[in-house]
N, C-alpha and C positions, 0 to 999 in steps of 0.2 A: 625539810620542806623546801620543795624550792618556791621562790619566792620572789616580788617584784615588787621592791616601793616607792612610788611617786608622790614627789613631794614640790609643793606650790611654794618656791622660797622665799613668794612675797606674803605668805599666810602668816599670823601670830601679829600680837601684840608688838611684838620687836624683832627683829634679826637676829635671830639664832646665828651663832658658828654652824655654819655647813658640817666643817670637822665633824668640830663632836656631835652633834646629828647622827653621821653616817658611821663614828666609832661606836656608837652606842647600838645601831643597828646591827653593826660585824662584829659586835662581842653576842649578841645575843641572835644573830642569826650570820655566821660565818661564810660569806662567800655569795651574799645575798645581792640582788642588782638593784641596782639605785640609781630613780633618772630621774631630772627636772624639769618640770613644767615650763614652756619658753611661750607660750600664748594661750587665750585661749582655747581649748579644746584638743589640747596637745596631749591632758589627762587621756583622754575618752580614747586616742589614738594610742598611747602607749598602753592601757589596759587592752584592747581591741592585739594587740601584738603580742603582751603577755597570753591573753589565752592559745591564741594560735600556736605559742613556741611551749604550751603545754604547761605554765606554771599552774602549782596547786591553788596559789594567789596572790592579790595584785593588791597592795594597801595603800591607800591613802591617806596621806598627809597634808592636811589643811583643813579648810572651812569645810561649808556645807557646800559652797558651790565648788570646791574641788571632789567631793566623795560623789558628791551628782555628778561630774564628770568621767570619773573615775567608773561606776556603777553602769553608767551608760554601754561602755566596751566591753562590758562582763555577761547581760544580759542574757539570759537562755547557754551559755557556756559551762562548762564544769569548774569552770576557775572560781575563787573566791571571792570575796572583798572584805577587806580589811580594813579598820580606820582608826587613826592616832589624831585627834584633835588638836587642831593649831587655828582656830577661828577664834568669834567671838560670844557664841552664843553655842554653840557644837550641842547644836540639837540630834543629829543622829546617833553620833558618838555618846549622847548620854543614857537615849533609849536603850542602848546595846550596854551600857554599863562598864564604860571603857573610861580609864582612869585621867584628868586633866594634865597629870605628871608626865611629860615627856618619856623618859625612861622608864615609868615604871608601866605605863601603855605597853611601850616595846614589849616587856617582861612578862606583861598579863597573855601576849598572843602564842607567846610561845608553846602554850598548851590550849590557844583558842579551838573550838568546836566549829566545824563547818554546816550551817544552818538553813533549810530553803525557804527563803523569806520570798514574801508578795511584795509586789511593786505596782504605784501607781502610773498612768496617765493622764498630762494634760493636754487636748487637741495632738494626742500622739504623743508628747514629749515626758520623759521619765520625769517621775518623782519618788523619792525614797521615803520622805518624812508628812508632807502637808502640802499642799496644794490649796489657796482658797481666793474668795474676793472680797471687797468691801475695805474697811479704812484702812487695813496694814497693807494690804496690796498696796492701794491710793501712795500709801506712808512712801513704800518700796519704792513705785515709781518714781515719785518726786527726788525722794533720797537721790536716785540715779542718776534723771538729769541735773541734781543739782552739783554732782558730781562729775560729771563733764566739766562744768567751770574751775574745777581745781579743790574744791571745799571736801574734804571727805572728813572722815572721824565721828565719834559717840556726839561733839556738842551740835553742830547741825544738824543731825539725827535728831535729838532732843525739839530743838527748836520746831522742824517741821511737824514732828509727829505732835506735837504741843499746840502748835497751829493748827492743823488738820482736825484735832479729834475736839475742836469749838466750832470747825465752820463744816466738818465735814456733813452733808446729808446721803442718806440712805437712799439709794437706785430701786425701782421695786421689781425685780426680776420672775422672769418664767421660768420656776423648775420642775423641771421632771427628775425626778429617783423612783428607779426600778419600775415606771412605767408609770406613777402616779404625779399627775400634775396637782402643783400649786400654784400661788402668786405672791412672793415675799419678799419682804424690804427691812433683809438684815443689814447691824450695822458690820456685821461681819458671816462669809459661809466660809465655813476648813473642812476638806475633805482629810479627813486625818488617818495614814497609814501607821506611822508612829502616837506617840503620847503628846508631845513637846514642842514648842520653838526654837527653846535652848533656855538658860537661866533657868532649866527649874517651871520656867512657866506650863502648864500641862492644860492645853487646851480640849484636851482627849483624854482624859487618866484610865480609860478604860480598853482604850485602841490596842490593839496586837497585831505585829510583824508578819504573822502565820497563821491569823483565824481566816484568810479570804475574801474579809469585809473593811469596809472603810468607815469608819466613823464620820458620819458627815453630822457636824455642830454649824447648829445656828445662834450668834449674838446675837441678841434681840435688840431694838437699837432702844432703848432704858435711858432713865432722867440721867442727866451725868451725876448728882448724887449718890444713886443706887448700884450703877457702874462703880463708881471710889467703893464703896462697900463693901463689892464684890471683888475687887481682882486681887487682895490676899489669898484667896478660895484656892486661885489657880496656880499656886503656889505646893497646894495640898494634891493625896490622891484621890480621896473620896468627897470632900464639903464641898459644895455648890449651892449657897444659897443664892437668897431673894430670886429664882425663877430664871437668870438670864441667859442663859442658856436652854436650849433644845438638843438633843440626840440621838439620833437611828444611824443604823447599818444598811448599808449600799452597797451595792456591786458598779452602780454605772446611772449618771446624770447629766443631764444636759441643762446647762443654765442658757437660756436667750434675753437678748438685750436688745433691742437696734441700737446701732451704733456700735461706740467703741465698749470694750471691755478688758479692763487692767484686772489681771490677776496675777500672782505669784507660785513658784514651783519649787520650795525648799526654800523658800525667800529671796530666791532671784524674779522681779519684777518681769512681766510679760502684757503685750497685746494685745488681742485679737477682735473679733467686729462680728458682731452677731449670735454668733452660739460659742459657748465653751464645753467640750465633752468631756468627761472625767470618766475612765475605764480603769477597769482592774486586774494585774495580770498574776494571779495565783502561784507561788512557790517557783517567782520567774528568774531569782536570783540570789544564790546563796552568798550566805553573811556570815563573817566569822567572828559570834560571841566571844569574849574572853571569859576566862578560868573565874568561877565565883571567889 
């Protein structure tokens, strides 16, 4: 197979050796091209070049915001995508059932199946796994800028999202899905193309890659008692108690706000002011399952 894998070498918990990285790729796929990400969006560029020079596919190595880059250049192409989890949560990589083990990932693809998976849109921009708005977006944004200042890692995360989800309140949005309007004030909307966030958490356990619909779930915004109650559930495939949750399938929804509107794409934090569209693009980009 030929093949192309791009790897984000500031992804993972810790700094890998490049080395054995890239021995563990030439023992299991010989002669195979290996490049690295040197900014943002340099993924989207070298997948964008693997297809053109004809590879069967182009795998990524990193988070979620590396495989969403990576995905981006593949789009409507023959070429593949592949993904070896080095994030923190490898919500897509767990949908697709791809192993946390470094090498033993490599080893699973080697007899991966090439798949025509659906893909989302937000206000145009891809999403592979979730797209939503309300307090994890909120979370996202802040996380962001407070990252700017120098502070990254799990404990300020902790802190914000710990502050946020006592002071946070519910926005009461105009949706339309599939042409029916409402008026709602969740404490959370996910348009969900996969299952997961990552951890296991499965805000969608029902979602598929390839049915051509998006699970759009609404959090209801619930006593924060009934919430603690509830979020073991999401943990699970099928228990969702105490109600908190709502779910239908969609093709395509427009939420309106005036004003500003923070939403998230795969968990990268996002924008925009007025309306958000979420579209759907049917078997827009194949995905290489590994071996059960």
């Amino acid at each position: 197979m030929k093949i192309r894998f791009i790897l984000n070498p500031k992804s993972g918990k810790r700094q890998a050796d490049l080395e054995q990285l890239a021995a563990c790729i030439q023992l299991n796929f010989p002669g195979a091209d290996m490049r690295l990400t040197k900014d943002p969006g340099h993924a989207t560029e070298l997948a964008k070049e693997a297809a053109d020079m004809g590879f069967e596919a182009a795998v990524a190595i990193g988070g979620d915001g590396t495989i969403n880059e990576t995905a981006r250049g593949l789009v409507g192409t023959d070429t593949a995508l592949g993904v070896i989890p080095r994030g923190s949560g490898n919500g897509f990589a767990r949908e697709l059932g791809m192993p946390l083990l470094f090498e033993e990932a490599v080893m699973r693809l080697q007899r991966a199946t090439a798949v025509p998976c659906d893909a989302g849109r937000a206000n145009g921009e891809l999403f592979l796994n979730l797209a939503g708005v309300g307090i994890e977006a909120d979370i996202a944004w802040q996380f962001m800028e407070h990252g700017k200042m120098g502070a990254r890692g799990m404990w300020p995360y902790f802190k914000i999202g710990a502050k946020t989800a006592l002071s946070y309140k519910p926005k009461t949005l105009e949706l339309t899905a599939d042409g029916v309007q409402t008026n709602t004030a969740p404490l959370t909307l996910v348009f969900a193309n996969g299952r997961q966030y990552g951890s296991n958490f499965k805000i969608a356990p029902k979602a598929s890659l390839t049915d051509g619909l998006l699970d759009m779930v609404t959090v209801t915004d619930a006593p924060k008692w009934k919430l603690a109650l509830a979020a073991p559930a999401f943990f699970t495939d099928n228990w969702r108690p105490f109600g908190v949750t709502e779910t239908s399938r969609v093709k395509h929804a427009l939420i309106r706000l005036p004003g500003d509107i923070v939403y998230h794409i795969d968990g990268e934090p996002r924008k925009t002011r007025d309306m958000l569209e979420i579209t759907l693009e049917p078997k827009a980009l194949k995905v290489l399952f590994p071996e059960k």
